[in-house]
C-alpha positions in Angstrom: 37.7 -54.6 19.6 36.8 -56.7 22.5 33.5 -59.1 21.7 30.1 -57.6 23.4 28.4 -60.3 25.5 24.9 -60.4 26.4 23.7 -62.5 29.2 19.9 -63.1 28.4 17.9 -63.7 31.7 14.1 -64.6 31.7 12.3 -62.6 34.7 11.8 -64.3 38.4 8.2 -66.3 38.9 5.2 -63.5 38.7 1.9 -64.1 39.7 1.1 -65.0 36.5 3.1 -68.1 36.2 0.9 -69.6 39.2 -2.0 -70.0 36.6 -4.0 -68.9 33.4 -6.7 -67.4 35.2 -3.7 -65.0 36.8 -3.3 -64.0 33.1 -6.0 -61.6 33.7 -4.2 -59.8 36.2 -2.4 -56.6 34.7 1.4 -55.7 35.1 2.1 -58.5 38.1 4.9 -58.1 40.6 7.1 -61.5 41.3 6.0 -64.1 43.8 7.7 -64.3 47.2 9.5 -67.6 45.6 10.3 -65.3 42.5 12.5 -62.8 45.4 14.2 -66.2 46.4 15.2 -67.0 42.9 16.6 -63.6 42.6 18.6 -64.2 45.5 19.1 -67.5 43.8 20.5 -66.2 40.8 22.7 -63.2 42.5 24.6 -66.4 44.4 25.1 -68.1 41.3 25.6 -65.9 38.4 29.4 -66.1 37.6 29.8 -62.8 35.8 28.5 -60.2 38.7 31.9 -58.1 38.9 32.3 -57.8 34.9 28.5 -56.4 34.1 28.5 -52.8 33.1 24.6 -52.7 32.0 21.9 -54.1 33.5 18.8 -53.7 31.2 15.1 -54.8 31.7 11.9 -54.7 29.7 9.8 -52.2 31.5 7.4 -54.2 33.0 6.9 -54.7 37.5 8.8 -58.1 37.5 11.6 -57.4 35.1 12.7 -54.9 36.6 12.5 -55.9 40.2 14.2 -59.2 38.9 17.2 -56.8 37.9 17.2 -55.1 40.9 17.3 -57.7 42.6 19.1 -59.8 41.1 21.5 -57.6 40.0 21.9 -56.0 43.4 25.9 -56.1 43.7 26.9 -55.0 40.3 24.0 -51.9 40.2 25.6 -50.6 44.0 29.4 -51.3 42.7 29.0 -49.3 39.6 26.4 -47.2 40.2 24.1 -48.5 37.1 21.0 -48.3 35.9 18.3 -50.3 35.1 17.6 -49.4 31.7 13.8 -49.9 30.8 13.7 -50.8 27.2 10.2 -50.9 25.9 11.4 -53.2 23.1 11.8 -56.0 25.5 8.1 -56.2 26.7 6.6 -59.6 26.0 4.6 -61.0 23.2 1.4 -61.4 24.0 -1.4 -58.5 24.8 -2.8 -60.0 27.7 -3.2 -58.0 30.9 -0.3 -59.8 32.6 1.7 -59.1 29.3 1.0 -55.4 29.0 2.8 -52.2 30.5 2.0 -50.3 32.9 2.3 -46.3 32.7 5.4 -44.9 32.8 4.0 -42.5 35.7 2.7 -45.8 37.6 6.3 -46.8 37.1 7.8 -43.7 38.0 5.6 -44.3 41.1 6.6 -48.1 41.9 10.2 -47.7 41.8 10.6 -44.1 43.6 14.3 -44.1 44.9 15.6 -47.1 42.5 18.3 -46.8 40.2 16.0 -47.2 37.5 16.2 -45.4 33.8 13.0 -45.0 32.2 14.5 -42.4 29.3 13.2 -44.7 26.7 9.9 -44.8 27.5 9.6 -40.9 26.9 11.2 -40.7 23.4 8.7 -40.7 20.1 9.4 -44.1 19.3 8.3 -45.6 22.4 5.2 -43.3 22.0 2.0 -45.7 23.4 4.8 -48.9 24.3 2.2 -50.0 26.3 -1.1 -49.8 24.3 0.0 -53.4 22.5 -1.0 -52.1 19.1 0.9 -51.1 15.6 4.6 -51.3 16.1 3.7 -52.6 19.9 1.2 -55.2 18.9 1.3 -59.2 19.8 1.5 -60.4 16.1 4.6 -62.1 15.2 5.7 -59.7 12.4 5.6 -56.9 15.2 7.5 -59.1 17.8 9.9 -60.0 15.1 10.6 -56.4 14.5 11.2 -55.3 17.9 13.8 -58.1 18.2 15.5 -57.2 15.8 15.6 -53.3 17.0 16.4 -54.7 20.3 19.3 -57.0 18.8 20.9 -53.6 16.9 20.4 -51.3 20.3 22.8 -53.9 22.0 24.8 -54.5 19.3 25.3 -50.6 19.0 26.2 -50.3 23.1 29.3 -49.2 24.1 29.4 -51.5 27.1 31.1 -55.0 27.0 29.2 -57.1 29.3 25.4 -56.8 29.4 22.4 -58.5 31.3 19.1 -58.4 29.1 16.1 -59.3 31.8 13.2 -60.2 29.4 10.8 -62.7 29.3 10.1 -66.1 28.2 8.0 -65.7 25.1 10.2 -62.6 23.7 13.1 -64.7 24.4 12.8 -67.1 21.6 12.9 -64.3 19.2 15.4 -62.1 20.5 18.1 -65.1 20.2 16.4 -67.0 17.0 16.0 -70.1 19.0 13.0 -71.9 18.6 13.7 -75.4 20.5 11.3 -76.5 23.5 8.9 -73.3 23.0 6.2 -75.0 24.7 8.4 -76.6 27.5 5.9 -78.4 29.7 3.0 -76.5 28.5 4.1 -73.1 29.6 4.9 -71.1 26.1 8.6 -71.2 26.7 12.0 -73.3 27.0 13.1 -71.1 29.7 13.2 -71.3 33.3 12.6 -68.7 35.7 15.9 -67.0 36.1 17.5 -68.8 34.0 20.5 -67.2 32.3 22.2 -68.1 28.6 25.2 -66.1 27.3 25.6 -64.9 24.0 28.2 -62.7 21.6 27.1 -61.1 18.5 27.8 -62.9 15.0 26.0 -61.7 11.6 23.2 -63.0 9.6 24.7 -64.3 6.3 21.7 -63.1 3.8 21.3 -59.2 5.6 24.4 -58.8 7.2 22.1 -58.0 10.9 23.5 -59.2 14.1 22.7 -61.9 15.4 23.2 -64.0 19.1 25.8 -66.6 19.1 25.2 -68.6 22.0 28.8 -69.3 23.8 30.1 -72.5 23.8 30.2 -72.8 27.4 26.5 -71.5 28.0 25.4 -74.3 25.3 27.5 -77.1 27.4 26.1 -75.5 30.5 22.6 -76.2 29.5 22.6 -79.0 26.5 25.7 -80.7 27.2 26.7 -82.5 23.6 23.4 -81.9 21.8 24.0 -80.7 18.9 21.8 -77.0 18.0 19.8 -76.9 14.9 21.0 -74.5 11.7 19.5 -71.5 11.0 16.9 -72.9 8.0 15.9 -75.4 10.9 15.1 -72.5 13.4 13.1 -70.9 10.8 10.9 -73.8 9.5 10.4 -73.9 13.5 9.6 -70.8 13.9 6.6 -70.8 11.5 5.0 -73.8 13.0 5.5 -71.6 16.6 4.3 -68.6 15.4 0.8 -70.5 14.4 1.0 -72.6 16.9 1.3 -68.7 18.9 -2.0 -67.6 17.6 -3.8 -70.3 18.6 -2.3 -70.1 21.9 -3.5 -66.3 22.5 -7.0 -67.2 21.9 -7.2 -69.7 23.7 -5.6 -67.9 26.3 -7.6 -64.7 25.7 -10.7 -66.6 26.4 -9.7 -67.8 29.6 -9.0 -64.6 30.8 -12.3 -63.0 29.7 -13.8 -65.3 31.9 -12.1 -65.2 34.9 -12.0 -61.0 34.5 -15.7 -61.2 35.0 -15.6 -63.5 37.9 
């Protein structure tokens, strides 16, 4: 059997990305510079003709970065976006949290857009950012994982996974640069890292194994850390998370009542 490969893609600028106070704004569409890196990324990304899904977290400016984006592989062969609700991001501030799947619906009337998921039991209240959908890290940590086994489980053999920065880090287990230049993430806008699937050791899970020439793409010779590294890292992130949120929280209490 052929190996799957993923092609994880952090969404185009939003509105949120501008500042903290735009934290407060809910659900936020891209930027015009965010269309331009779309267009950016279409010219660039070297893997347009073999994509056969094209899948997005649910929210405004995933899903318009896939669309976009995506553009020439969607028209070629006649794809879908794919809304996964698993793929939301971490946090539950308004930027970070859905909108309804009728305001969706609504949004994106005429795109090639699949919002299935969004109406199965599972996804019951995706957006309401509590229980299995809340911004702890034991609940972000799960839906990674169920996100990891979905694609694992595709029949397709080339996938794009449009998510976002935060959710990034633990979909792929990679903890490095987190809090790149203060913005919660080591990921650029757009920016694309390509992955197959190996298995975890200890529970036998899948896992992302970056390829080597997506590592030399973006690291050159650095060498990545092991797996016990990434998870001593990822408990001093997930605290370091928490914090974060409050803080973060708090600034956009105030500027809501501005």
């Amino acid at each position: 059997m052929a190996p799957v490969t993923v092609h994880c893609v952090r969404h185009a600028q939003g509105f949120h990305n501008i500042s903290v106070a735009n934290h407060a704004m809910h659900d936020p569409m891209l930027t015009p510079l965010g269309e331009e890196q779309c267009k950016a990324l279409q010219t660039k990304f070297s893997f347009m003709d073999r994509v056969d899904a094209v899948v997005a977290s649910p929210m405004k400016r995933t899903v318009y970065t896939a669309l976009h984006s995506f553009a020439p592989a969607i028209k070629d062969k006649r794809l879908k976006v794919i809304a996964l609700p698993e793929l939301q991001e971490t946090s539950d501030l308004p930027c970070d949290t859905g909108s309804s799947v009728q305001d969706l619906e609504s949004e994106f009337k005429g795109q090639p857009v699949d919002w299935s998921y969004l109406y199965t039991p599972s996804a019951k209240a995706w957006n309401s950012k509590l229980g299995k959908w809340s911004a702890t890290a034991s609940a972000v940590d799960d839906r990674a994982r169920i996100a990891r086994e979905w694609l694992h489980n595709r029949p397709e053999k080339e996938i794009v996974v449009v998510t976002h920065g935060g959710f990034l880090h633990y979909l792929i287990e990679d903890w490095m640069d987190t809090n790149k230049n203060g913005t919660g993430t080591g990921w650029a806008n757009t920016e694309y890292r390509s992955y197959t699937f190996g298995s975890n050791p200890k529970s036998g899970r899948p896992v992302f194994v970056e390829t080597p020439q997506s590592r030399a793409r973006r690291m050159g010779d650095e060498k990545p850390l092991s797996r016990s590294e990434q998870t001593n890292l990822q408990r001093v992130e997930s605290r370091q998370k928490a914090e974060e949120e409050k803080a973060y929280q708090k600034a956009s209490g105030i500027q809501a009542k501005v």
